[in-house]
C-alpha positions as CSV (number, residue, x, y, z in Angstrom):
1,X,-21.3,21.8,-18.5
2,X,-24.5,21.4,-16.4
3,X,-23.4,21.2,-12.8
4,X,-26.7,19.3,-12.2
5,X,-26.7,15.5,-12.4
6,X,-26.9,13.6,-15.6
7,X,-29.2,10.9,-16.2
8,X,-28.6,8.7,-20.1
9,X,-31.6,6.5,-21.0
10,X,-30.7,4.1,-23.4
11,X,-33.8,2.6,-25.6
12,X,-34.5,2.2,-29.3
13,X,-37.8,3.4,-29.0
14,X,-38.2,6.7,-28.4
15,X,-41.8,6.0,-26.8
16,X,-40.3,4.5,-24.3
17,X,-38.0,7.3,-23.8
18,X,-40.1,9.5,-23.8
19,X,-42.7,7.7,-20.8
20,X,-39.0,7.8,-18.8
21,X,-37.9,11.1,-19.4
22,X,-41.1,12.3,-18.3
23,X,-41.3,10.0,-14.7
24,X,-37.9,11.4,-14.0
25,X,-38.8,15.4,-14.1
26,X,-39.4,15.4,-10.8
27,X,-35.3,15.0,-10.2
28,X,-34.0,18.0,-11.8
29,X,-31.7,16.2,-13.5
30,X,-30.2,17.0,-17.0
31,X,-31.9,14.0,-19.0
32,X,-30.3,12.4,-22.2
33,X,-31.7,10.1,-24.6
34,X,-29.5,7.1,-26.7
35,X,-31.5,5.1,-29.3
36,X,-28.8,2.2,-29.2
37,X,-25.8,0.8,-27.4
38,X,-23.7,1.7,-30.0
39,X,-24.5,5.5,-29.6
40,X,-25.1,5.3,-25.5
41,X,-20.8,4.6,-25.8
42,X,-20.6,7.6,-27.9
43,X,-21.9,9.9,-25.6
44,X,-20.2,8.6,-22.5
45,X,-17.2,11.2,-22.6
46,X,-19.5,14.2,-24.0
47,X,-22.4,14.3,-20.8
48,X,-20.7,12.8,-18.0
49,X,-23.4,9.9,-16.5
50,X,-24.4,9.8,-13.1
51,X,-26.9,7.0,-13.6
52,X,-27.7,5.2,-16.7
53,X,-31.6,3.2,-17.7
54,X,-30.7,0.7,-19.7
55,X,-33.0,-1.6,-22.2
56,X,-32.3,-5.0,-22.2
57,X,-33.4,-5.9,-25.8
58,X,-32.2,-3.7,-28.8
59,X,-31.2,-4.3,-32.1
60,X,-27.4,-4.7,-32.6
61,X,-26.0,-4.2,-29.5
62,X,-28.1,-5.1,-26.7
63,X,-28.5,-4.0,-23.1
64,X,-26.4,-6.7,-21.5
65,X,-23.6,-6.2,-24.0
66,X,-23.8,-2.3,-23.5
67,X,-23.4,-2.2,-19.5
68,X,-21.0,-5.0,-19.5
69,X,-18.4,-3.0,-22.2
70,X,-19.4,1.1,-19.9
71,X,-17.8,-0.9,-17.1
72,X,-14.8,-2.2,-19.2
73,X,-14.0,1.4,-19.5
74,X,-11.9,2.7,-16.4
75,X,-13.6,6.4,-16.3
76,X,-16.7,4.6,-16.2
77,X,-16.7,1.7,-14.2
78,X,-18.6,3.6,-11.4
79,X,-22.1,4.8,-12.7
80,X,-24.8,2.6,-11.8
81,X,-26.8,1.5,-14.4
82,X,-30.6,0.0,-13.8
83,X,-31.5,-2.3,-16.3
84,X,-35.2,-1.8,-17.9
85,X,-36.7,-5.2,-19.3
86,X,-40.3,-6.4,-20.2
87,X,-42.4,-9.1,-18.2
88,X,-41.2,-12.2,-20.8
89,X,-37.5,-10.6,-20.9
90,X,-36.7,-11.3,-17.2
91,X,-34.3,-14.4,-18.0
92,X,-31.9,-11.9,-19.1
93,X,-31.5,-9.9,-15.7
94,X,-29.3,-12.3,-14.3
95,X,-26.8,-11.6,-17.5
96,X,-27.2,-7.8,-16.8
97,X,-26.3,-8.1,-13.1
98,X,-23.4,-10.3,-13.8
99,X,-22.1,-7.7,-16.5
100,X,-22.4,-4.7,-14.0
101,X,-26.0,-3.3,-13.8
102,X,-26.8,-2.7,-9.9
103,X,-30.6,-3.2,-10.4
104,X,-33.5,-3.5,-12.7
105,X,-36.9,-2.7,-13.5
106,X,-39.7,-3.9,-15.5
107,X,-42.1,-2.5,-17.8
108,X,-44.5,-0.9,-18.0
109,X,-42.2,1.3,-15.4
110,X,-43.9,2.3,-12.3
111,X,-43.0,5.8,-11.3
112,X,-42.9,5.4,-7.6
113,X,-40.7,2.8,-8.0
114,X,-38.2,4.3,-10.7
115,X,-37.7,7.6,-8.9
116,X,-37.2,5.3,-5.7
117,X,-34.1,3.3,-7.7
118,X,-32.9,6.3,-9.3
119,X,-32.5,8.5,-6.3
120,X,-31.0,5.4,-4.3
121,X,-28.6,5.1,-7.8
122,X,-27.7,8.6,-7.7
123,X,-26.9,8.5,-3.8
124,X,-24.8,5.6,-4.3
125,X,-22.6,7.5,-7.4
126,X,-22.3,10.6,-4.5
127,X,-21.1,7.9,-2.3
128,X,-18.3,6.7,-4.5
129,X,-16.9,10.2,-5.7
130,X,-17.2,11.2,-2.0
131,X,-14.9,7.8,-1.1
132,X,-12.9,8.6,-4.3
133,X,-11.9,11.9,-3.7
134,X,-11.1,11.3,0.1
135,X,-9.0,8.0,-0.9
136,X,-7.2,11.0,-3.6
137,X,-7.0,13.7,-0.8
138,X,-5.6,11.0,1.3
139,X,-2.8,9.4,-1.5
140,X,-1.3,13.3,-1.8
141,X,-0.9,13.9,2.2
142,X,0.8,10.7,2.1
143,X,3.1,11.7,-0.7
144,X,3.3,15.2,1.2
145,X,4.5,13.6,4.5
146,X,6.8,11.3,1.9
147,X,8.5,14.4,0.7
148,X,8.7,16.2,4.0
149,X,10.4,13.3,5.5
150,X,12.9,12.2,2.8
151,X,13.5,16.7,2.9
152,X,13.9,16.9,6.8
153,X,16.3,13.7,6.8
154,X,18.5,14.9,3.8
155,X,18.8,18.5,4.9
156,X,19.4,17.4,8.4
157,X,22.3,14.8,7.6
158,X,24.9,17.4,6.0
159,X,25.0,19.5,9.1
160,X,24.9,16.5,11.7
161,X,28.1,15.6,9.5
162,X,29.6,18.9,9.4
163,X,29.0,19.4,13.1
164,X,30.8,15.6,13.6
165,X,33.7,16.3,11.6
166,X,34.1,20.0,13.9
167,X,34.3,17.9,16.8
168,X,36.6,15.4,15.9
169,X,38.7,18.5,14.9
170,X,38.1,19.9,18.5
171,X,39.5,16.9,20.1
172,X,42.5,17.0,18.0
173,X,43.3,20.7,18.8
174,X,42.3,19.5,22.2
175,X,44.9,16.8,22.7
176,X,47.7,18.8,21.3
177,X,47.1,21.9,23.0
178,X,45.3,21.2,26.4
179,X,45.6,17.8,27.4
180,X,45.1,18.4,30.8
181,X,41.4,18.6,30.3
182,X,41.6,14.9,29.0
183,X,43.5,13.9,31.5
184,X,40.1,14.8,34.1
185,X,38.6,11.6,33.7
186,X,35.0,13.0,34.0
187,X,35.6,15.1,31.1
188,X,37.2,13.0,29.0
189,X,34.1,10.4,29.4
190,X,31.6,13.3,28.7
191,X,33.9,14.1,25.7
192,X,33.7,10.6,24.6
193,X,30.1,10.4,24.6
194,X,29.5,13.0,22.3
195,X,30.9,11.3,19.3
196,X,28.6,8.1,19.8
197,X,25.6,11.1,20.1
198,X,26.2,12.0,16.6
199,X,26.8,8.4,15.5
200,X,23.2,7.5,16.7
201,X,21.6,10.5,15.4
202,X,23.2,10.0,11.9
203,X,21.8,6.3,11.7
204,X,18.7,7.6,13.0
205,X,18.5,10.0,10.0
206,X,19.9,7.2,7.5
207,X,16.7,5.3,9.0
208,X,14.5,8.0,8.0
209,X,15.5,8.5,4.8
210,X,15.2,4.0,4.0
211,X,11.8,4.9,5.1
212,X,11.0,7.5,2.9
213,X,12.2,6.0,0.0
214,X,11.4,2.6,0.2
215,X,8.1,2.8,-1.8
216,X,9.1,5.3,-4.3
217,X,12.7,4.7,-4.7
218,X,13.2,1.3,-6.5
219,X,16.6,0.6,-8.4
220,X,16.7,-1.3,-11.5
221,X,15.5,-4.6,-11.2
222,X,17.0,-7.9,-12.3
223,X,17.3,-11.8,-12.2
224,X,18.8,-12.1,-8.8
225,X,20.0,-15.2,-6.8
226,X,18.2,-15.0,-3.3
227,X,20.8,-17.3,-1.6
228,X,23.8,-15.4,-3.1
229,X,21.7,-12.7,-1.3
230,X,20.8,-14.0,1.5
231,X,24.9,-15.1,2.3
232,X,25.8,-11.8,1.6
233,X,23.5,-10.3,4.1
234,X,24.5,-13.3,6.4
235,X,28.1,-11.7,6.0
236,X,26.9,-8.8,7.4
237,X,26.6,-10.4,11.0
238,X,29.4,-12.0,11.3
239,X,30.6,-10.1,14.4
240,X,26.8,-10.9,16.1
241,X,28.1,-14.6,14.6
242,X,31.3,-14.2,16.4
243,X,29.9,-12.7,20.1
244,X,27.7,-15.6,20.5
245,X,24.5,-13.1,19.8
246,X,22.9,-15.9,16.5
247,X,23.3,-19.0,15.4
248,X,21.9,-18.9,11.7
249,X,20.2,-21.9,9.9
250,X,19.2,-22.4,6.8
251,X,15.9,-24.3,5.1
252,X,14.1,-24.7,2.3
253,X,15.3,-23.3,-1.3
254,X,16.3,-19.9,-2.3
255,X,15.6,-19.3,-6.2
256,X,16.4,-16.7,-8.5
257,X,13.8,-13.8,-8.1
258,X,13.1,-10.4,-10.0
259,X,13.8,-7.8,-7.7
260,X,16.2,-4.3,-6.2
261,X,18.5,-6.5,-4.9
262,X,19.7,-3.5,-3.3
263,X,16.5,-2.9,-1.4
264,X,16.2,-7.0,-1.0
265,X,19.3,-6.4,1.4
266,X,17.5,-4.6,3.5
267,X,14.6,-6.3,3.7
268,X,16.5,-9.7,4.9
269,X,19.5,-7.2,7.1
270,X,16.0,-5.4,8.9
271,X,14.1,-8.5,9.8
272,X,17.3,-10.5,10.6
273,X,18.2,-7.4,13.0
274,X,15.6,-7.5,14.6
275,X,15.4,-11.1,15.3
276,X,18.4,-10.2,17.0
277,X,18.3,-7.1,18.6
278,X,15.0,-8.8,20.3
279,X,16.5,-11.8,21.3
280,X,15.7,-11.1,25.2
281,X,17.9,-13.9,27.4
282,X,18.6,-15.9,24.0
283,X,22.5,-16.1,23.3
284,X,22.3,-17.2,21.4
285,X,18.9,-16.9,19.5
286,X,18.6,-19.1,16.5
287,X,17.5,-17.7,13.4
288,X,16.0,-19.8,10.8
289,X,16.2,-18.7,7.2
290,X,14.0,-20.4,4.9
291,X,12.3,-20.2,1.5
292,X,10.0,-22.1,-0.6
293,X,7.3,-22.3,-3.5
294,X,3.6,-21.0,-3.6
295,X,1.4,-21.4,-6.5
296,X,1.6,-17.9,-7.8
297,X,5.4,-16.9,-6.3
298,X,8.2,-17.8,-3.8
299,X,7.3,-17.2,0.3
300,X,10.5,-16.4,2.2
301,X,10.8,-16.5,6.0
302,X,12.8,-15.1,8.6
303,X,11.9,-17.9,12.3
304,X,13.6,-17.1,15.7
305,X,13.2,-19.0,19.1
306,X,13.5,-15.4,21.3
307,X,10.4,-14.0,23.4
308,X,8.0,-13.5,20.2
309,X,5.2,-10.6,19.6
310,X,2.7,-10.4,21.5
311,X,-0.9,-11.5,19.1
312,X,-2.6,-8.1,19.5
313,X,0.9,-6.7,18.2
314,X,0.7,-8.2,14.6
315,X,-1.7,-6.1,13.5
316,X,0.4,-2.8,13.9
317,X,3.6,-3.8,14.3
318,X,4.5,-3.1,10.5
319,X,3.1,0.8,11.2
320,X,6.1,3.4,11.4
321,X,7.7,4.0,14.8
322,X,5.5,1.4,16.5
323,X,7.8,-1.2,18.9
324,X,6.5,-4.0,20.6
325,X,9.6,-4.2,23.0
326,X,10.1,-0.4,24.5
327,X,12.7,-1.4,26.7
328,X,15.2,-2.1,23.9
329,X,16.8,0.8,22.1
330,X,15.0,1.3,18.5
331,X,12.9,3.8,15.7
332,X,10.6,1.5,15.5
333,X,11.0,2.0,11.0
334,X,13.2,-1.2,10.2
335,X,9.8,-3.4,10.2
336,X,8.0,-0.5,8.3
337,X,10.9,-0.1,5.6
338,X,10.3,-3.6,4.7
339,X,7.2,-3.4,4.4
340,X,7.0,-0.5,1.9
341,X,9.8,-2.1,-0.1
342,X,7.8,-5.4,-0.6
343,X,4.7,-3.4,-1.3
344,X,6.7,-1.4,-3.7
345,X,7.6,-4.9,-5.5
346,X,4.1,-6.2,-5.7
347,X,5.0,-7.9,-2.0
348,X,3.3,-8.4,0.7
349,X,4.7,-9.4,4.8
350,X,3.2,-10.6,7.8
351,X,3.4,-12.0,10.8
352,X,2.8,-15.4,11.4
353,X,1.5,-17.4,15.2
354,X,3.9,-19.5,16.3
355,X,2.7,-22.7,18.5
356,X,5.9,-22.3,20.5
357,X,8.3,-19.2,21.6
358,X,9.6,-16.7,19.2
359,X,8.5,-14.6,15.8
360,X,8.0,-16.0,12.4
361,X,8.1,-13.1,9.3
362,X,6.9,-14.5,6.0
363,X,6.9,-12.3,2.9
């Protein structure tokens, strides 16, 4: 095929194609003639469009009808068509806009003006391959970075857990066969440090990999009760429960709702951690758990009383390995996880103002 552009004028008479076809020489573009709607949809696939002239009034399928089923069609949707009407037909331009065309003109066609609309046309089909290929090149690095991450995070943990497991076999040989070096209190404390080391490093890579796969990985999903959810998650904190850290209160109704309920755990343990984990003086902070109905879903929410988020924080604060609080040990991911996994579920999460202290998440 032509690598040139590819104009298709659509007219049943071929006069009138003809009068066109010659104005648009000038381009050096690869011209094509249709003599009805019908037959400009038939050619679609074969030349390829870049721009489309298209005659309001024909017989059978007119110009309005014509336009309005080319951007029905998802391969498409993107060439600008410019609408060509006489003097008495100019009612029918507003139909033609509404269906899809980006301008018109009316006959007979001046040729100033149609190269002028065609060029701009043509400029604005560059545009949108230009943005379309970028938004594509763009999709792929972030699958690329995906893949790298979920690979670096997997291939990491099995040797983090080998190299664990060789210690804590060290410290057995240790004990039995030289327990005078545990009995040096320095280096038993340096000894005992190194197995909460490779504790945080392990959750740091289980992190990782909840990030990766939170917006590709989704289990099968089901009718699940959010409260019977929501308690079992609630379960989960018992010890903060038990220290004085929470107090957790409940609002609002919690419905059955299609969903991983495996990845719905997280979403509820990762906001409800953080609420604590960010609790500043607060012991302790009080978490409110609430849900209730919009018009076109459910809206849940996660409310805490501790110091809040800064306003110029919401923005980014749901961006991987960005913390509002860098005094308080974190990765920064738990917010972003959540995120992904709602997205992945049609989802969406925010952050909401609060009138008084603390952080409100609504998803």
């Amino acid at each position: 095929m032509s690598t040139r552009e590819q104009i298709l004028i659509v007219d049943d008479q071929e006069n009138n194609r003809l009068v066109v076809e010659d104005h648009l020489r000038k381009l050096r573009c690869d011209i094509h003639g249709a003599s009805s709607g019908e037959e400009a949809l038939e050619m679609l696939s074969a030349i390829k469009p870049d721009c489309i002239l298209m005659d309001i009034m024909m017989p059978g399928m007119d110009g309005v009808e014509t336009t309005r089923r080319i951007k029905s069609l998802k391969a498409f949707e993107e060439i600008p068509v410019l609408m060509i009407t006489a003097r008495d037909e100019v009612s029918g331009i507003q139909d033609a806009l509404d269906a899809g065309a980006v301008d018109y003109l009316v006959k007979p066609v001046e040729p100033t003006a149609l190269l002028a609309r065609v060029r701009s046309a043509l400029r604005t089909r560059h545009a949108f391959q230009q943005v379309r290929d970028l938004n594509q090149d763009l999709l792929a690095q972030k699958k690329e970075l995906s893949n790298f991450t979920h690979m670096v995070s997997h291939d990491l943990k099995s040797p983090v857990v080998g190299a664990a497991s060789l210690f804590n076999f060290f410290l057995y040989r240790l004990r039995d066969d030289y327990p005078e070096i545990l009995e040096d209190d320095g280096m038993n404390e340096m000894l005992q440090r190194i197995p909460d080391t490779f504790t945080k490093l392990l959750s740091f890579i289980n992190t990782m990999l909840d990030y990766a796969e939170a917006g590709r990985v989704i289990g099968k999903q089901e009718m699940v009760s959010m409260d019977k959810v929501l308690s079992a998650v609630v379960q989960n904190f018992e010890y903060a429960v038990n220290e004085g850290m929470v107090h957790f209160e409940k609002e609002g109704s919690f419905p059955e709702v299609w969903c991983d309920p495996v990845r719905m755990v997280q979403v509820w343990q990762n906001l409800i951690a953080n609420a604590i984990k960010y609790r500043g003086e607060k012991n302790p902070v009080r978490v409110s758990l609430g849900g209730g109905l919009l018009q076109n879903g459910w809206k849940f929410w996660v409310d805490d009383n501790g110091p809040g988020i800064p306003d110029h924080e919401f923005e980014n604060i749901f961006q991987p390995f960005v913390r509002a609080d860098h005094e308080t040990e974190g990765s920064g991911i738990g917010l972003a996880t959540s995120d992904r996994i709602l997205k992945a579920h049609g989802g969406i999460i925010r952050v909401e103002p609060k009138p008084s202290e603390g952080a409100r998440f609504v998803f």
